[in-house]
N, C-alpha and C positions, 0 to 999 in steps of 0.2 A: 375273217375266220377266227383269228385269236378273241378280239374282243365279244366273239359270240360265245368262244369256249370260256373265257374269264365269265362271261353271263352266266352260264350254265353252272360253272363252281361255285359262284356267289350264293344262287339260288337254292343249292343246293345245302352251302354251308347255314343260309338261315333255317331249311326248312329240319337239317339235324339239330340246331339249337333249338329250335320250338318243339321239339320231340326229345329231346332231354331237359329241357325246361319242365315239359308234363311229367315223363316220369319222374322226376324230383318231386313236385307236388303230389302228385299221387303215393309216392314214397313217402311223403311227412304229413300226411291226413291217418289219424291217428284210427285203429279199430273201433270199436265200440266198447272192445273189453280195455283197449287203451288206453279208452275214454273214462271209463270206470275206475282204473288205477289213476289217471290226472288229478280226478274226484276224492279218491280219497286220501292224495298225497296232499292238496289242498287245505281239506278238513284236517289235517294236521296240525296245521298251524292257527295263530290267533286269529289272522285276517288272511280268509280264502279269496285269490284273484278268480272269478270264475270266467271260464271260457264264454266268449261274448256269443255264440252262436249256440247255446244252450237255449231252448223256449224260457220265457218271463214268464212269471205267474205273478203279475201285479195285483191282480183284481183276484178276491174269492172265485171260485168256480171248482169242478167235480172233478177236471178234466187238468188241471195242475200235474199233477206225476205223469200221464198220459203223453202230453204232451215234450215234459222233460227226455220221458224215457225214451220218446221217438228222435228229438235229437240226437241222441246218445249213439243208437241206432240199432234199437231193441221193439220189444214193444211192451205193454205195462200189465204185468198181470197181479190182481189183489187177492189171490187165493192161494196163489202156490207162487209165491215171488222168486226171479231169478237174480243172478249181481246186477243186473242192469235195472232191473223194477227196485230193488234195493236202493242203487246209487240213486235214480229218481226220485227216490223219497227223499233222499238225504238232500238234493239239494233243496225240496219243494221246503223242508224244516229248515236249513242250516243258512239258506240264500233268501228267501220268500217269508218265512214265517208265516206259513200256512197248513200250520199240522195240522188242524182240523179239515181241512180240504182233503186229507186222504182217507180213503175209506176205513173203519174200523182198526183199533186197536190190536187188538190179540195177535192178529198174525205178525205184526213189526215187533210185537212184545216177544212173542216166543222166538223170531230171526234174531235178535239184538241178544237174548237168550241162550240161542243154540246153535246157531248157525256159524260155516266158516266161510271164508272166502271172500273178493275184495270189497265188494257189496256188501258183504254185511259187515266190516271194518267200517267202508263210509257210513252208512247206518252209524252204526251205534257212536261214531267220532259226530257227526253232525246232530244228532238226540244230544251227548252229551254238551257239544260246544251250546248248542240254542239251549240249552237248562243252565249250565253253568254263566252264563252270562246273565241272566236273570235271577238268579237265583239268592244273589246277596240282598238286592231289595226286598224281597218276600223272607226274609229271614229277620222276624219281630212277630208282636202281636199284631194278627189281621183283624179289628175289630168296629170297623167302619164298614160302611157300603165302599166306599171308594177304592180302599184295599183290595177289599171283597173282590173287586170289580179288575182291580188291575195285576191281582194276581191269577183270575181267570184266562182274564185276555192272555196271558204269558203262556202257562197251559198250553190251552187251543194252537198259539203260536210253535211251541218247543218241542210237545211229544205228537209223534204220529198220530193219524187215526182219534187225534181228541174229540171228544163230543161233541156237536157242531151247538148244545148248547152254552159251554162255556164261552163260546166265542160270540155268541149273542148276547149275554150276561155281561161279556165282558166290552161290548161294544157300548152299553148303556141302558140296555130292555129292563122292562119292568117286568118280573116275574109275572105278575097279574096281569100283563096287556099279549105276551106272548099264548100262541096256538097250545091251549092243554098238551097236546102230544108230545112239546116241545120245552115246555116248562120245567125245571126243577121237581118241581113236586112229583111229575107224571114221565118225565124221557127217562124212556127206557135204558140209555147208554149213563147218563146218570145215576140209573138205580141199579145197573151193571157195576160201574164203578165202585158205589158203595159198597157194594156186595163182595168186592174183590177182600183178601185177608187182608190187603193195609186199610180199607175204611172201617166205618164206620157201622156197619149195618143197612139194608138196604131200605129198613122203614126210618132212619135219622132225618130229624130235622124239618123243616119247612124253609123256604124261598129262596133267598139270595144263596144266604151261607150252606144250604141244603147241597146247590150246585158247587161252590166253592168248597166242601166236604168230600164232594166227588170230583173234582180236580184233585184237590190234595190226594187220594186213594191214588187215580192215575199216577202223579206222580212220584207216589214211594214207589209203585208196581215199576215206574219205567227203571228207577235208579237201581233197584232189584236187580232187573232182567242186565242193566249196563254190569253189575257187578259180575252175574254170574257170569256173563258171556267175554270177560276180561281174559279171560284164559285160553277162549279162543282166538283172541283178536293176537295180528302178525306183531312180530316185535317192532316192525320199522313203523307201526303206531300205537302200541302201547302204553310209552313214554306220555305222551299226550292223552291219551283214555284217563292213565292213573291220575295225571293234574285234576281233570275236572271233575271224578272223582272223587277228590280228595276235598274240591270245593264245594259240590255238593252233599259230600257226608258232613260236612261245617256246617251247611247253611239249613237244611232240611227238618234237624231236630228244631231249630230256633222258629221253625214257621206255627205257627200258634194260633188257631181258628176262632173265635170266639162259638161258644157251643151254643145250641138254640136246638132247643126240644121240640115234637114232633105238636103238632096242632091236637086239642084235649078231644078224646074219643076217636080216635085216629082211625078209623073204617077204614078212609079210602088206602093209607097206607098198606095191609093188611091185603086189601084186594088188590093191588097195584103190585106186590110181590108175589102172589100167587097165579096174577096175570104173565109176569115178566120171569116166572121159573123156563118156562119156553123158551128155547136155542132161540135167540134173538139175530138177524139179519146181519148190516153191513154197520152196526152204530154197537157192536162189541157184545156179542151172543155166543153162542156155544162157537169153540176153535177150530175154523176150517183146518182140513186136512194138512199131515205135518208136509212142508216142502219134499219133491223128488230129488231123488240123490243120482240119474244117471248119467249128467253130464258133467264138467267141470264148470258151467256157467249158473248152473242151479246153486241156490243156497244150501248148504250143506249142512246136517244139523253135525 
């Protein structure tokens, strides 16, 4: 009889430790929005540990933030970003080096911009760390193909939403072998680019350094958008914002494009701008709608 009631204790004492065992775990599995703050306490520093249970985005693909942001435990939206579509960018730039794998520009430009909250801190820490660690090599005259080439690739890698054709430029395409639509001369998110107040003009140039003109445009646009949006970001990462900062206002005047005039009786330029005056799609066209402001998890401008 006793050793049947000792059974019944025993069984009883493992089966309360396997049920505060669980609620311990379930207690230390972080929110999403908790997940968002791991991210952008992370991005703080020089070298981010990321959480191993985050999705990889080894391989180019559409579906990089998508994927990120479902780990997280969000879901990804590219038109009206919340902190969690946010922090997913930030790692798809900051961890992957796959900015051009996120959809257009404009909207990360104006969040990094304008927005507050902790998503858009990881944003604009993860933009800033992937440019500032690149950003001393491309600080000289770019006056080779090869430059040309590797300072695109960096681009496409660092800022959001980069043109998916710098990242084909910068892979080793030949301007001339690439899809017209897709070329320097004719992508639209390149003649977007130009067009922005830091390029060049939207009819500049022909080939290589054409796309490489409109890289350079993105990238004074993003270091812009990091300056203005410095004053929203929380103090507990500011400190680190202002470093890279400090080392991209260093490096950015020193990048020096070699200049290359537009091909003689330039037509197609000329139609190719009055083509692309039209709100352009998801490759950086007229700015979808500013973020909502009703929850605490929306970006906030």
């Amino acid at each position: 009889m006793l050793q049947c009631e000792c059974r019944r204790i025993l069984a009883s004492m493992r089966l309360l430790r396997f049920v505060v065992l669980g609620l311990v775990l379930v207690g230390c599995k972080k929110s999403p929005m908790g997940r968002v703050e791991q991210i952008r306490d992370e991005l703080g520093g020089d070298a981010p540990r990321w959480s191993g249970d985050l999705a990889r985005c080894d391989a180019a693909r559409a579906t990089c933030a998508v994927d990120v942001a479902k780990s997280i435990g969000g879901a990804f939206d590219e038109k009206k970003p919340d902190q969690i579509s946010a922090a997913a960018v930030a790692v798809v730039v900051a961890r992957d080096g796959h900015g051009s794998d996120v959809p257009g520009p404009d909207v990360w430009i104006r969040a990094m911009r304008r927005a507050k909250g902790v998503g858009a801190d990881a944003l604009r820490l993860a933009t800033s760390f992937a440019m500032a660690r690149v950003a001393a090599k491309h600080a000289h005259a770019i006056d080779t193909d090869d430059a040309a080439r590797a300072f695109l690739s960096d681009v496409a890698a660092s800022i959001p939403g980069a043109c998916p054709t710098y990242a084909t430029l910068g892979g080793g395409a030949s301007p001339d072998a690439m899809p017209p639509a897709d070329s320097p001369d004719h992508s639209a998110c390149v003649q977007h680019d130009l067009a922005r107040t830091t390029g060049p003009g939207a009819a500049y140039g022909q080939g290589l350094f054409r796309g490489a003109a409109g890289a350079l445009a993105l990238w004074k646009a993003a270091l812009a958008a990091l300056h203005d949006g410095a004053a929203l970001t929380d103090a507990s990462s500011r400190a680190a914002l202002d470093r890279r900062l400090a080392t991209l206002d260093d490096a950015t005047p020193k990048i020096a494009l070699k200049v290359v005039a537009a091909p003689p009786g330039n037509a197609w330029s000329e139609h190719m701008v009055a083509e692309h005056e039209t709100p352009l799609g998801s490759d950086g066209g007229a700015p979808p709608p500013a973020p909502p402001t009703r929850t605490p998890r929306t970006l906030r401008k």
